[in-house]
C-alpha positions in Angstrom: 41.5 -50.0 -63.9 40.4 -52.1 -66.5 37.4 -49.9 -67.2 40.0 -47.5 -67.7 42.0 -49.7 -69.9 39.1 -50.3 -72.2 38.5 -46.9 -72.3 41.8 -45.3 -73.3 41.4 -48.2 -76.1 38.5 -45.8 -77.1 41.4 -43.6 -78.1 43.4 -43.9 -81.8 46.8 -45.2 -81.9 49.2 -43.0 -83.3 51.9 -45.2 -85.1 54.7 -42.4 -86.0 55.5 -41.6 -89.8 52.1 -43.3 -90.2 48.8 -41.4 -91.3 45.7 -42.3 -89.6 42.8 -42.8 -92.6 39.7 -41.2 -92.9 37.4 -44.5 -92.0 34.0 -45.5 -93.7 32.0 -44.7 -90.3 33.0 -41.0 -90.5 32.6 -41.1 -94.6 28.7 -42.3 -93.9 28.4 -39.8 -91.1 29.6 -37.1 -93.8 26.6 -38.3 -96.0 24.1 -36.1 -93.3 26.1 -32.9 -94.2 25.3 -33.0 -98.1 21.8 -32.6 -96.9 22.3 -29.9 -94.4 24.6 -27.7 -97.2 21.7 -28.3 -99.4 19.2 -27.1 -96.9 21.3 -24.0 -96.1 21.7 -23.1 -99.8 17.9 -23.6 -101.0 16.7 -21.7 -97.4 18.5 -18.4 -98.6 18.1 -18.7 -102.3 14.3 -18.7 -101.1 14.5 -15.8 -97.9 17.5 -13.9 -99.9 16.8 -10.6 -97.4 19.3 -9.2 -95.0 17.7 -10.6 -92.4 17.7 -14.0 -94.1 21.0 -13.9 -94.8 21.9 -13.0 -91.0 19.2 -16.1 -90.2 21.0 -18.6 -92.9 24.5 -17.5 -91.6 23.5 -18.4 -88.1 22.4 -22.1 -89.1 25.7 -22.2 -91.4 27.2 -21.5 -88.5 25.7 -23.9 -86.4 26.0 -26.7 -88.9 29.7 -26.1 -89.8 30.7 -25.9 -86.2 28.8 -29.3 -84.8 30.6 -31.0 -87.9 33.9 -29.8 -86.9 33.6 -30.5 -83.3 32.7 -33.9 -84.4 36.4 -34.2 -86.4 38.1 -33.0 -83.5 36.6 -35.7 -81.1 36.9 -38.4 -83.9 40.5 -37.2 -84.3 40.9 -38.4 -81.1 38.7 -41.7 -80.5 38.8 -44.4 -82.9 35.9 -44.4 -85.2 36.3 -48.1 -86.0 35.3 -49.5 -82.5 31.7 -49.9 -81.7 31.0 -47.6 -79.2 32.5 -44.3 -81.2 30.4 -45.7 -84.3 27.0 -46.0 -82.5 28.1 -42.2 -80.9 28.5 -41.4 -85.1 25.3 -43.1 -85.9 23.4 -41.4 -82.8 24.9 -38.3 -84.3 23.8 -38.8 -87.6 19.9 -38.8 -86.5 20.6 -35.6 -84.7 22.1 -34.5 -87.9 19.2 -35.3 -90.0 16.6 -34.0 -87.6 18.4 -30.5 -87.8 18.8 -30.6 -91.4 15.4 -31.0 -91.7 14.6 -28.1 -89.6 16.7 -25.7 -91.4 14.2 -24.0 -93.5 11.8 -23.4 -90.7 13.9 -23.2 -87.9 13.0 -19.4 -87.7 9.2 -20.3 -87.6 7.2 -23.5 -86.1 10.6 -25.9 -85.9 12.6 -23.2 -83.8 12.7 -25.7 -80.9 13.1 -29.0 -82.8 16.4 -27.0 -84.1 17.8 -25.8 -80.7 16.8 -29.3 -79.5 18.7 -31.3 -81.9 21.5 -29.2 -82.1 22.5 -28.9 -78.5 21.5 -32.5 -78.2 24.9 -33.1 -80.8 27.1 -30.9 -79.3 26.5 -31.6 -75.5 26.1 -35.5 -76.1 29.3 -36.2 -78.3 31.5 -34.1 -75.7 29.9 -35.9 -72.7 30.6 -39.0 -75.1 34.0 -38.3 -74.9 34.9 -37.5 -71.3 33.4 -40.6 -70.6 35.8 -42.1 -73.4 38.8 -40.7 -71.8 40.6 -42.8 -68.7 41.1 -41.2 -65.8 44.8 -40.9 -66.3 44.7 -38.9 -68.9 44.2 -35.7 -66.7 45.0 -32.9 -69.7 42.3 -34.7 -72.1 39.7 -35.0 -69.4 39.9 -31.4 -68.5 39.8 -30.2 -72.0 36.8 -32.5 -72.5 35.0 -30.9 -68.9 35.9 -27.4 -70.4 34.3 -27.9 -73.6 31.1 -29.5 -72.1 30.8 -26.4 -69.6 30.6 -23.9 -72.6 28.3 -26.3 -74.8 26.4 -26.2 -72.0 26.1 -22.9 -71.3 25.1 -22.2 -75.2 22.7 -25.2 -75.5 20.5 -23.0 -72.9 21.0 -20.6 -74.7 19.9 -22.2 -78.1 16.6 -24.2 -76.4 15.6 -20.5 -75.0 15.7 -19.1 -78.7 13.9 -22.4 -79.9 10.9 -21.3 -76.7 10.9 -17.9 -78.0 9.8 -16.0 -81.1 10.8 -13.6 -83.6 13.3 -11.4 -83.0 14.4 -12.9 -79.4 14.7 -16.4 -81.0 17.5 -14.0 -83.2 19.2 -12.4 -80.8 18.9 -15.4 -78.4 21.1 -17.4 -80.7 23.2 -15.4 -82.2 24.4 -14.9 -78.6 24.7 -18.5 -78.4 26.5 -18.7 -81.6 29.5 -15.7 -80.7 29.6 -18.1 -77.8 30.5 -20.9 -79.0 32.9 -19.1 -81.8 34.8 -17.4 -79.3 35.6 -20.6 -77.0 38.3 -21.7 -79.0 40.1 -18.7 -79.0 39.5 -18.2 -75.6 41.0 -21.6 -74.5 38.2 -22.8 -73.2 38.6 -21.1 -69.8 36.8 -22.5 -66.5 36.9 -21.5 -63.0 39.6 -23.4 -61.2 40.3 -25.7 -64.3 41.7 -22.3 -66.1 42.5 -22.3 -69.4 43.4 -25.4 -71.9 47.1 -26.4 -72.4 48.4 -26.4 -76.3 49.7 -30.3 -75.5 45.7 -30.9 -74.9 44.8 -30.1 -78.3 47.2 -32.1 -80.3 45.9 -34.1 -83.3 46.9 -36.2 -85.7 47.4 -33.4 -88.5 46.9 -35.9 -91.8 44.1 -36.6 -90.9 42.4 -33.8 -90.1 43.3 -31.6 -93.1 41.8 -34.8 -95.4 38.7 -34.7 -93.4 38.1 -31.1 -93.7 39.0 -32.0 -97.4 36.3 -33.9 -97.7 33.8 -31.4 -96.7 35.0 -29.0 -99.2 34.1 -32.2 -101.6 30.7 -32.0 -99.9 29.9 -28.4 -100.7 31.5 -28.5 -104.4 29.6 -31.8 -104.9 26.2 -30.3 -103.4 26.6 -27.6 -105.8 26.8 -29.5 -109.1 24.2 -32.2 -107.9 21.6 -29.0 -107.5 22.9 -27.3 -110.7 22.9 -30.8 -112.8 18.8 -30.7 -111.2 18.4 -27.5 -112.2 19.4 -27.8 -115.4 17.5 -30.7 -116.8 14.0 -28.8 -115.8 14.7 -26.5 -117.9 14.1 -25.8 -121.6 17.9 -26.1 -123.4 19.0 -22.4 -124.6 22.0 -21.2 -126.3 22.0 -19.0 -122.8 21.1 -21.1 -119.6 23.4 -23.8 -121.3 26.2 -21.5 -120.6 25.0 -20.7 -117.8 25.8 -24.2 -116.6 28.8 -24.6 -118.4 30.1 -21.9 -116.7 29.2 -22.9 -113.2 30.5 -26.6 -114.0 34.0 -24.7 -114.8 33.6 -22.6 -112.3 33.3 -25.5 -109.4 36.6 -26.8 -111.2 38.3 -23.9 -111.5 37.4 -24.0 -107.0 38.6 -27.5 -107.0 41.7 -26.4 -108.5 42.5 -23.5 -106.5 41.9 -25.3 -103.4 42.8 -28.8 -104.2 45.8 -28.5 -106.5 48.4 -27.0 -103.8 46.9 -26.0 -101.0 45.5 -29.1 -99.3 48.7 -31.2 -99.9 50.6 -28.4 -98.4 48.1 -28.0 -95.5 48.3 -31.6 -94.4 52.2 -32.1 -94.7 52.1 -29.0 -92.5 49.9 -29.8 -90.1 51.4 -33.5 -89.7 54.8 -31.9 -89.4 53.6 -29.0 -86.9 55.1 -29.1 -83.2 51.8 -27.2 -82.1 49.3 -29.3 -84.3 46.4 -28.2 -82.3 47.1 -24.0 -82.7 47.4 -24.9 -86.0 44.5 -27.3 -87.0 42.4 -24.4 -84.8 43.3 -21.7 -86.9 43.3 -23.4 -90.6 40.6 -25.9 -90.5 38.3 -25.1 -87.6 38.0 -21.3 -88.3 39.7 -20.1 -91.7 37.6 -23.1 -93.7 34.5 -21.9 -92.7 34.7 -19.0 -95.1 35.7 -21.3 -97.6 32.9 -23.5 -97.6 30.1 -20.2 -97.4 31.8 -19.6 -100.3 31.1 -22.3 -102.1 27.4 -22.5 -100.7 26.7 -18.9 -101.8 27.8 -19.8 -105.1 26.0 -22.6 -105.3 23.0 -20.6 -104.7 24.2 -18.1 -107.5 24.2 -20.8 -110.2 20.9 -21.3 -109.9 19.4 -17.8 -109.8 21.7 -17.5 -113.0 20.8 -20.6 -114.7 16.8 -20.1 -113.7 17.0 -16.2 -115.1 20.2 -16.1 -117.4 19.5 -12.8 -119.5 18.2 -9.2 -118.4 19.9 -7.1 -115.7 21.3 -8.6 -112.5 19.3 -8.0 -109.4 20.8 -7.1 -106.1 20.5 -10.9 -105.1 22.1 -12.2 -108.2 25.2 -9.6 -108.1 25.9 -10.4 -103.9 26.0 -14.2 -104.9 27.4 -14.4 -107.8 30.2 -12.4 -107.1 30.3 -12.9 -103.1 30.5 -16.5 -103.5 33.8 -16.4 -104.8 35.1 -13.2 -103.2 34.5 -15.2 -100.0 35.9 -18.6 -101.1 39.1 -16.6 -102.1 39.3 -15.1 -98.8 39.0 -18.0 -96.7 41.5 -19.9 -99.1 44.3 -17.0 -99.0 44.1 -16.8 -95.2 43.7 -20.7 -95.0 47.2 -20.9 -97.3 48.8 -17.9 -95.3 48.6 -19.9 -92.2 50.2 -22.9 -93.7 52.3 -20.8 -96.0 53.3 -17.8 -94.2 52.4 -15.6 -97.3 50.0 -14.6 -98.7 49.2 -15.9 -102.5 49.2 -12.6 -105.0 47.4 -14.6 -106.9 44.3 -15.0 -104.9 44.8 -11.2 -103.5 44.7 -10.1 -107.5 41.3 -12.3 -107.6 39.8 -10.7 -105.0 40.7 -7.0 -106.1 39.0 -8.4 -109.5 35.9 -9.5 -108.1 35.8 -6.4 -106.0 35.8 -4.3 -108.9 33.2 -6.9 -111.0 30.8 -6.1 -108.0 31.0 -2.7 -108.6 29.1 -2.4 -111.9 27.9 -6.0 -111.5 24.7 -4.8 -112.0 25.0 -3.5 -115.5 25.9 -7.1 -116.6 23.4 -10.4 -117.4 23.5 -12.8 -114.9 24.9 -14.8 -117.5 27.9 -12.7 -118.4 28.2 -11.9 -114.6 28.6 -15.6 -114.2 31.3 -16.1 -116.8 33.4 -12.8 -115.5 33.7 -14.8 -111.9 34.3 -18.2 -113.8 37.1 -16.1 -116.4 38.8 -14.7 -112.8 38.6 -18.1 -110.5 40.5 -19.4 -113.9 42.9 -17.2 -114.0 43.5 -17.3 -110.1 44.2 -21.1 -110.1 46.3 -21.0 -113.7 48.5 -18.3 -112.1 49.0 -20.4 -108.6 49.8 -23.2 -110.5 52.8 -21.8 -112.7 53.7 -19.5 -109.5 53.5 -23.0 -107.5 55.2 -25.3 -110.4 58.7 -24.1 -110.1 59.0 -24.4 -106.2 60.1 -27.7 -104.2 58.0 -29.4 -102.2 59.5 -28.2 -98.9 59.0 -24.6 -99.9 55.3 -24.9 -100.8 54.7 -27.2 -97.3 56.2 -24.2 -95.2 
């Protein structure tokens, strides 16, 4: 029993009307993930094909989803006692192993990637069944559930990591749909069944600031690698604008994301009866899109900035206005689930960048770049004064 005691100590305390905070442990852990967002972005700016951007998707993917995971279970455990740091810390060197492998990870690394991967998922999750006391019989299920589908995908992904080519592709793409579809399928077992919505609560503040912070990450990554970029270069009148424009145009994401929609998302998701449905839907799947977004623009700003003037190439035109059709989406959805509509704002941006991609081609990459900048302006201006008028409890609902 007193294993057990020290055990369920493992777990936060949830003090009511109180918000857990995001704690320096997980903040440090964090600092693995500006590597990996820079590794995904610099692997498809250099193998921008369509089957490089199927390959970079999959390790987006992969990346986005062990972080999350990793939210969840510290959403649950306390990440200021020893034993759930060391599991962060332990984490972190799997972390760096597979950001490192990123850019070969569809040639000679293909193994060290599927190895460090399902190492991280399949550890943490065995981390926390062990965590939980044996009383707590919903949490222990949910944690064997979870650990029989990571299981079942980690073979999967050290298969793909033994094989080649395109079985390696196929191999863990499987893998991936896998492990995306889990969630939605509630984890289902044989004789366990499927998970309970009271298994899944979670403390809803901090949550939406943690996944907050890794829209920081990807904004941040972007400016460190345009600010890099930039002072190689010889100073123009044209890749100068270039980088003004990306600079307002990471704002202008900032705003459009920051400004109402995380405030809203996290009063919400403290507030919400089903805290669990609801952090599943908005953070773990709908801000996924958002951060691709972000990445893809990221990549776009430095084609742009490297090759300002002359027509735009098909690479240029599919990130420089993908990036932000794709942030847009994710962030209209992501507000419509805390919302319950959707912002004509954001729909208006989209329809704009939609019609910018259609003779995107006939544009600089420079101008390109400014049209998407002029529109994510205009999308976060208009929320603002659409927003400004409103009380709080209307925008939190």
């Amino acid at each position: 029993m007193a294993a057990d005691d020290h055990r369920g100590a493992m777990f936060r305390v949830i003090v009511p009307n109180q918000h857990s905070r995001v704690t320096n442990a997980e903040l440090f852990f964090d600092l693995v993930f500006v590597f990996a967002v820079t590794q995904i972005s610099h692997t498809l700016l250099h193998h921008f094909t369509p089957l490089g951007a199927v390959q970079v998707t999959i390790l987006f993917l992969a990346v986005w989803w062990v972080w999350v995971y990793t939210t969840w279970v510290t959403n649950w455990l306390n990440p200021e006692l020893t034993p759930v740091r060391i599991m962060l810390f332990l984490m972190m060197l799997g972390g760096l192993m597979l950001s490192t492998t990123i850019p070969s990870a569809f040639e000679g690394r293909g193994l060290w990637f599927a190895i460090a991967y399902a190492s991280m998922q399949v550890g943490r999750t065995a981390f926390w069944l062990i965590a939980t006391p044996a009383h707590r019989t919903l949490v222990r299920h949910n944690a064997i559930r979870i650990l029989a589908w990571l299981c079942v995908s980690g073979v999967l992904w050290i298969l793909g990591g033994l094989s080649e080519g395109e079985t390696r592709l196929w191999l863990w793409l499987a893998a991936i749909v896998w492990e995306y579809i889990s969630p939605a399928a509630r984890f289902w077992v044989p004789k366990l069944g499927f998970s309970s919505v009271e298994a899944w609560a979670v403390e809803g503040s901090h949550m939406a600031e943690r996944c907050s912070l890794f829209v920081i990450i990807a904004l941040g990554e972007a400016i460190v690698v345009n600010g890099a970029t930039f002072a190689e270069l010889s100073w123009t009148a044209e890749n100068i604008t270039a980088f003004l424009a990306a600079l307002i145009g990471a704002i202008a994401m900032w705003w459009i994301y920051f400004h109402k929609g995380a405030e809203a998302g996290s009063e919400r998701l403290s507030k919400s009866v089903e805290s669990g449905r609801l952090a599943r839907l908005a953070y773990t799947y709908l801000h996924m899109p958002i951060i691709a977004g972000i990445i893809l623009t990221a990549v776009s700003d430095e084609l742009v900035l490297k090759h300002p003037t002359g027509h735009s190439d098909i690479r240029t035109v599919a990130s420089t206005v993908g990036g932000p059709l794709v942030f847009l989406v994710g962030t209209i959805l992501f507000k419509h689930s805390i919302r319950g509509f959707l912002q004509l704002s954001h729909g208006v941006g989209i329809l704009a960048l939609l019609g910018l991609g259609w003779f995107g081609g006939h544009l600089s990459p420079l101008w390109l770049s400014v049209a998407t900048t002029l529109i994510l302006i205009v999308v976060a201006v208009w929320e603002s004064l659409s927003l400004g008028s409103k009380p709080e409890e209307a925008e939190a609902h």
